[in-house]
C-alpha positions as YAML, in Angstrom:
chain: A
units: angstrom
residues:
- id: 1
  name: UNK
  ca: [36.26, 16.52, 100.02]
- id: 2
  name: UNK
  ca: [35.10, 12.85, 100.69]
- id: 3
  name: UNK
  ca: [37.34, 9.78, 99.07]
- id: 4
  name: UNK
  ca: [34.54, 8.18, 96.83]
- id: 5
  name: UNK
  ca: [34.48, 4.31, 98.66]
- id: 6
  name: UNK
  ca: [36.47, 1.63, 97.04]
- id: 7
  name: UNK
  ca: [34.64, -1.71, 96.50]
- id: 8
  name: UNK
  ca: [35.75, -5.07, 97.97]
- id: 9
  name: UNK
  ca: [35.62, -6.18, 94.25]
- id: 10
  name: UNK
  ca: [37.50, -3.67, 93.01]
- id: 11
  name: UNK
  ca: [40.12, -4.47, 95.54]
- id: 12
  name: UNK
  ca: [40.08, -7.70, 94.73]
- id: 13
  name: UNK
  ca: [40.95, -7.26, 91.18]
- id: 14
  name: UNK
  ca: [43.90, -4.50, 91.73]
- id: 15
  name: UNK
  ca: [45.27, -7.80, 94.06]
- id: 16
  name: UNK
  ca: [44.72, -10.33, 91.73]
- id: 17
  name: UNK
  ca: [46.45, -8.11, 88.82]
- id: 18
  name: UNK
  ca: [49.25, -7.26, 90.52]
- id: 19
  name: UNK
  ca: [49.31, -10.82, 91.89]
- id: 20
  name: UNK
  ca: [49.26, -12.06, 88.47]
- id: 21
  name: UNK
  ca: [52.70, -12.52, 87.31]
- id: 22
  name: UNK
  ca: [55.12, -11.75, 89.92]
- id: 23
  name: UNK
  ca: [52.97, -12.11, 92.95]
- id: 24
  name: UNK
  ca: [54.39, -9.80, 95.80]
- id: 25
  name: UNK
  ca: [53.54, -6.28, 97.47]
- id: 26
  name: UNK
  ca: [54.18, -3.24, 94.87]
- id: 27
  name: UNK
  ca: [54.15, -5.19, 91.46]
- id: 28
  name: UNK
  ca: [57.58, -5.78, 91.28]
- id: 29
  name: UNK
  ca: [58.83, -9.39, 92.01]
- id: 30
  name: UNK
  ca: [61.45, -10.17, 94.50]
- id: 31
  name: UNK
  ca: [64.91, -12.03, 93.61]
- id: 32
  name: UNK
  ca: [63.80, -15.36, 92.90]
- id: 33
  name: UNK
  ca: [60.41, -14.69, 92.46]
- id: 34
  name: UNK
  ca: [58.84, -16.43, 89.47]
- id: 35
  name: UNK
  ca: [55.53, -16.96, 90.49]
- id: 36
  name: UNK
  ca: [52.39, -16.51, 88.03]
- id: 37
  name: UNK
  ca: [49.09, -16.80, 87.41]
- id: 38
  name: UNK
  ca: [48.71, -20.22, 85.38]
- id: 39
  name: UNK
  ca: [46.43, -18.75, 81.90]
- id: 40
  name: UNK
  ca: [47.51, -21.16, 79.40]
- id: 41
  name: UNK
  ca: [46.56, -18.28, 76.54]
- id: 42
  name: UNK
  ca: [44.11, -19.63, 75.28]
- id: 43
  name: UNK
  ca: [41.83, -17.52, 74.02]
- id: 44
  name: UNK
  ca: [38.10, -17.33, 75.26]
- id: 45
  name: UNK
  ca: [35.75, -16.25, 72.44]
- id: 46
  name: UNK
  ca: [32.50, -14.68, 73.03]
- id: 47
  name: UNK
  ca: [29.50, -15.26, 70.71]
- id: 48
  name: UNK
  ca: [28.21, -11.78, 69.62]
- id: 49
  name: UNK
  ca: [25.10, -12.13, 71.91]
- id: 50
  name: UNK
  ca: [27.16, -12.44, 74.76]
- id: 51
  name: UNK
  ca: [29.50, -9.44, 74.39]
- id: 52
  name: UNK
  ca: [30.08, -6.47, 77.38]
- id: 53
  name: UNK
  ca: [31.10, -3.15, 75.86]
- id: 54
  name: UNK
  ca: [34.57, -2.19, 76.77]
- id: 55
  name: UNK
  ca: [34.96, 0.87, 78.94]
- id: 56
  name: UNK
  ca: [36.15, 3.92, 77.44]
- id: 57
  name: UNK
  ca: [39.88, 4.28, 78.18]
- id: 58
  name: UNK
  ca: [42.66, 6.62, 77.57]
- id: 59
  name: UNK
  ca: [46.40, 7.22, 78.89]
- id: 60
  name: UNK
  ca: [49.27, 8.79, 78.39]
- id: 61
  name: UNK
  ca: [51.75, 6.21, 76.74]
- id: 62
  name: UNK
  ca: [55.05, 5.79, 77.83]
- id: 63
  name: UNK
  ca: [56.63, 7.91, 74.48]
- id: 64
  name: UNK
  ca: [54.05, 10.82, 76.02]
- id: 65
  name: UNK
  ca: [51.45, 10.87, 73.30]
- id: 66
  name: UNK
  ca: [48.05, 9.21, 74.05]
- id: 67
  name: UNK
  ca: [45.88, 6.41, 73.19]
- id: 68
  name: UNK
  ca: [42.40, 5.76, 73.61]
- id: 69
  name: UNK
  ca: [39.92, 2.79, 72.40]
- id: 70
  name: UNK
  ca: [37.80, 5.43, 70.94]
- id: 71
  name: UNK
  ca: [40.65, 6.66, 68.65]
- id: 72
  name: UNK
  ca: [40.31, 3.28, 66.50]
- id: 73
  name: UNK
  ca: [36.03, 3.41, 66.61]
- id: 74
  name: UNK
  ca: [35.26, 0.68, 63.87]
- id: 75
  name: UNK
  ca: [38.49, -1.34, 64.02]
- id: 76
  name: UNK
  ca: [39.61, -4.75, 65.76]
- id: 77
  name: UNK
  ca: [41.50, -3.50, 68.77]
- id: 78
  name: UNK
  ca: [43.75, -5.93, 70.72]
- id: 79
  name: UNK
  ca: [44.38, -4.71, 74.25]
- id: 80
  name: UNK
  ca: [47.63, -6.57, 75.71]
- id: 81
  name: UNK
  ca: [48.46, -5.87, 79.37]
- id: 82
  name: UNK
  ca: [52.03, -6.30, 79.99]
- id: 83
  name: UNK
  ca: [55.02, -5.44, 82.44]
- id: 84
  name: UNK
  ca: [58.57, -5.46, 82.23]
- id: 85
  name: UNK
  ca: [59.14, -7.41, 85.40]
- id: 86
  name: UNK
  ca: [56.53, -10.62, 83.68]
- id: 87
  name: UNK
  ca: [58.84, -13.41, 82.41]
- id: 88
  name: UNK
  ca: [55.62, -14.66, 80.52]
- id: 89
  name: UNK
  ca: [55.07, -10.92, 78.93]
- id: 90
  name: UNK
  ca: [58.39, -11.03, 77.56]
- id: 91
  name: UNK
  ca: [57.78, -14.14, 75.91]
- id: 92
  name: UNK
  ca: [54.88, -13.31, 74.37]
- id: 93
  name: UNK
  ca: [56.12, -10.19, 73.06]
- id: 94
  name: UNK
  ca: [57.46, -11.13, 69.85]
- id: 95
  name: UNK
  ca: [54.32, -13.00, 68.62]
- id: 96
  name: UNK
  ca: [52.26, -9.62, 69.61]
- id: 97
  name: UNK
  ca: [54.47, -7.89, 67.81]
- id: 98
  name: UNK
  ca: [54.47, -10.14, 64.81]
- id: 99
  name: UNK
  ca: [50.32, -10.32, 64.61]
- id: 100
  name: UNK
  ca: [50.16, -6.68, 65.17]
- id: 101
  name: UNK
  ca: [52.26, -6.06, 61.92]
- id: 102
  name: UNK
  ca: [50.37, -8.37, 59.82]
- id: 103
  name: UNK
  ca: [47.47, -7.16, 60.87]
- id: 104
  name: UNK
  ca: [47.95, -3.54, 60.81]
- id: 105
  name: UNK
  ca: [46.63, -2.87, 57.27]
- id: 106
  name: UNK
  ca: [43.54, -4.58, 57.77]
- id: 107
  name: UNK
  ca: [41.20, -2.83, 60.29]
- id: 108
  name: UNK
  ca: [43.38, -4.15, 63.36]
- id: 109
  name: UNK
  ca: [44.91, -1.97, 66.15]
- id: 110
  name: UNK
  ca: [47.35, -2.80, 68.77]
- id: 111
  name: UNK
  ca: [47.64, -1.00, 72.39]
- id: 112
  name: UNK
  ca: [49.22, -2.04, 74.86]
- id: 113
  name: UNK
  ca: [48.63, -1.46, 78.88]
- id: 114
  name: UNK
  ca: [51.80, -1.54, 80.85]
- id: 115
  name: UNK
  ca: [50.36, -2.19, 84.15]
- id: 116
  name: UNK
  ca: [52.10, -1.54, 87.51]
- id: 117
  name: UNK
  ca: [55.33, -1.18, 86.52]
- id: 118
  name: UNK
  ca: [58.43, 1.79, 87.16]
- id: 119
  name: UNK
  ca: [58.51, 3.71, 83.48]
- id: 120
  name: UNK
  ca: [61.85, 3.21, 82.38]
- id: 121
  name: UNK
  ca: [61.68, -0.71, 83.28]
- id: 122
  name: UNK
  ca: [58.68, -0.32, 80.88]
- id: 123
  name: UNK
  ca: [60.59, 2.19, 78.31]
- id: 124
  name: UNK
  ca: [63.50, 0.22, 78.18]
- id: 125
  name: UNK
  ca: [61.42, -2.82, 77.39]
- id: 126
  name: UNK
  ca: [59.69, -1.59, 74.67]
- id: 127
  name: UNK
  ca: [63.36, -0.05, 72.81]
- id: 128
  name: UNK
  ca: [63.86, -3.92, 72.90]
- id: 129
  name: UNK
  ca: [60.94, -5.23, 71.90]
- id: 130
  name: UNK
  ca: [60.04, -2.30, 69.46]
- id: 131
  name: UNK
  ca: [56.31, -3.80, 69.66]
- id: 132
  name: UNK
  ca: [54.86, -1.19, 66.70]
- id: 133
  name: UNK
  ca: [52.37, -0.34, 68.56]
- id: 134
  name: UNK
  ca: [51.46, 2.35, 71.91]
- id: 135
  name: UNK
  ca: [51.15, 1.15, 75.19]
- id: 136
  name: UNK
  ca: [49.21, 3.20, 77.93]
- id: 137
  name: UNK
  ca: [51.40, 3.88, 81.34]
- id: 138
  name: UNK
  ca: [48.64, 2.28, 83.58]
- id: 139
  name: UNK
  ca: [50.96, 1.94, 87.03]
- id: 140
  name: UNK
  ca: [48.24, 2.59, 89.37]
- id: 141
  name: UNK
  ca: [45.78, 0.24, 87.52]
- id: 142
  name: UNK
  ca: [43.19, 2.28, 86.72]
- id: 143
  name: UNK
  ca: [42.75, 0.87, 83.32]
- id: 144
  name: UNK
  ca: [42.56, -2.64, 84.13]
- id: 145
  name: UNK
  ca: [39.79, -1.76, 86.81]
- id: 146
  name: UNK
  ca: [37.70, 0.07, 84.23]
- id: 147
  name: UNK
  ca: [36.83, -3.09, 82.77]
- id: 148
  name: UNK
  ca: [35.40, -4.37, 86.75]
- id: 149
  name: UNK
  ca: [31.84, -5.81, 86.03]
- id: 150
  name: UNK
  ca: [32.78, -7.03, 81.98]
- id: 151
  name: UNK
  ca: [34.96, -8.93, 81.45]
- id: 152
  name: UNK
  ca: [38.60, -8.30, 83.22]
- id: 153
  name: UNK
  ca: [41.99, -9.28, 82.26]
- id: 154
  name: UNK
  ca: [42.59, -10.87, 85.59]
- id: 155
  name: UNK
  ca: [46.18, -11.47, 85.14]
- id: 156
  name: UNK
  ca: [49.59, -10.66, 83.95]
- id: 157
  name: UNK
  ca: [49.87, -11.13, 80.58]
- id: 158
  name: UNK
  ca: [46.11, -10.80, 79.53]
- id: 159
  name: UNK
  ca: [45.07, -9.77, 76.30]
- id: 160
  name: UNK
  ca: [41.91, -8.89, 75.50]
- id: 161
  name: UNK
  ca: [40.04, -8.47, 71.64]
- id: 162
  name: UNK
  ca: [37.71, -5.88, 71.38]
- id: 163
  name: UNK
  ca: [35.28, -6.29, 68.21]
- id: 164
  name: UNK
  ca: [34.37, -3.19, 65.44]
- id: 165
  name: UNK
  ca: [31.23, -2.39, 67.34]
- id: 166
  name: UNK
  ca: [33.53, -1.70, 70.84]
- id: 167
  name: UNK
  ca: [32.61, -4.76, 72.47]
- id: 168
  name: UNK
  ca: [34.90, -7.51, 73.76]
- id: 169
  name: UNK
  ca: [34.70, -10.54, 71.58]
- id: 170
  name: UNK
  ca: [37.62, -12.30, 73.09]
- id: 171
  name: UNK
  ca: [40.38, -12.81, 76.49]
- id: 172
  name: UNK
  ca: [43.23, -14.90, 76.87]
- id: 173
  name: UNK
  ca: [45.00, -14.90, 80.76]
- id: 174
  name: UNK
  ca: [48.58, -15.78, 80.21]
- id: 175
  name: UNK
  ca: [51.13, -15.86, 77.20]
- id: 176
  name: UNK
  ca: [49.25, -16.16, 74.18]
- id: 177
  name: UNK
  ca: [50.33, -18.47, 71.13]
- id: 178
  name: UNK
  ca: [50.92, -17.14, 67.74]
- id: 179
  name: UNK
  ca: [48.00, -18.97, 65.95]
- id: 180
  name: UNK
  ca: [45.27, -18.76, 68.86]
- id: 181
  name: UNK
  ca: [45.82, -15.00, 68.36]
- id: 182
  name: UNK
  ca: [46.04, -14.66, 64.55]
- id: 183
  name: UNK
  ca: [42.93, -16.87, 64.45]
- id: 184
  name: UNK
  ca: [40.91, -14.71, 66.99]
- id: 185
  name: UNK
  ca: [41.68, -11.57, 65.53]
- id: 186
  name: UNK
  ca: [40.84, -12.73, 62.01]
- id: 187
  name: UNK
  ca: [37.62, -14.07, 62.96]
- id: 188
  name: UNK
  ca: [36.23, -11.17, 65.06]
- id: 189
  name: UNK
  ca: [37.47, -8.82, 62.23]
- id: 190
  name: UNK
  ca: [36.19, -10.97, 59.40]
- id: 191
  name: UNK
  ca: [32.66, -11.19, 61.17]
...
């Protein structure tokens, strides 16, 4: 059986993901190692013209169920892709969780997409955090490099807002604020 080949851009994503927040070989940072991609979190909205479809994704999440985009068809879904090892991820974490609660009742889903981390870091984590929400076990990446050619999270923390029609209305690279994220997710739901 042949390996299928591996683009250079696909490549290049996996290194700038797992580059992203802690910047070293194997996702996990080093003692002292604080380095980050520099998103602000600010959140880039896309006019409706201008919107990719998201890729169809599904995982196993870390509590062994599944999630899938397709499982909320018609709703606001907020994809955040985290780690336990991201100083910024862990920061952001309580204003996720926060939106996601308000939010919940009104057409809005929450996933989240651990991403090249050990499971019980990423378990562990989320008994702290208790986020609310699922988050897909994506250690070898494969989620974040579905989304290669639209529009792709490109670092650690990255959230992305995926409108009722399945397309992706809205990214932020980096920790995002409470209100940048309430308003986003309120105006791609209310649209």
């Amino acid at each position: 059986m042949r390996a299928k080949p591996v683009s250079l851009g696909s490549l290049a994503l996996v290194a700038v993901l797992v580059a992203g927040c802690a910047g070293n070989q194997g996702g996990q940072p080093q003692a002292g190692d604080t380095r980050f991609v520099a998103g602000d979190g600010t959140m880039q909205v896309f006019s409706a013209a201008d919107r990719k479809p998201a890729p169809a994704i599904e995982g196993e999440t870390l509590d062994g169920g599944t999630a899938s985009l397709a499982a909320h068809k018609g709703k606001v879904v907020v994809l955040n892709f985290w780690a336990s090892w991201c100083g910024p991820c862990r920061a952001e974490a309580p204003v996720l969780k926060d939106v996601a609660a308000k939010t919940k009742g009104s057409g809005v889903a929450f996933v989240g997409i651990d991403f090249k981390d050990r499971k019980a870091d990423a378990q562990a984590f989320e008994r702290t955090e208790q986020t609310g929400y699922p988050s897909i076990f994506d250690q070898p990446g494969k989620v974040a490099l579905a989304f290669q050619g639209t529009v792709p999270p490109a670092a650690i923390p990255s959230t992305l807002v995926i409108d009722e029609q399945g397309r992706i209305a809205a990214r932020a690279l980096g920790a995002v604020r409470y209100q940048d994220l309430m308003d986003t997710v309120t105006k791609v739901r209310d649209e």
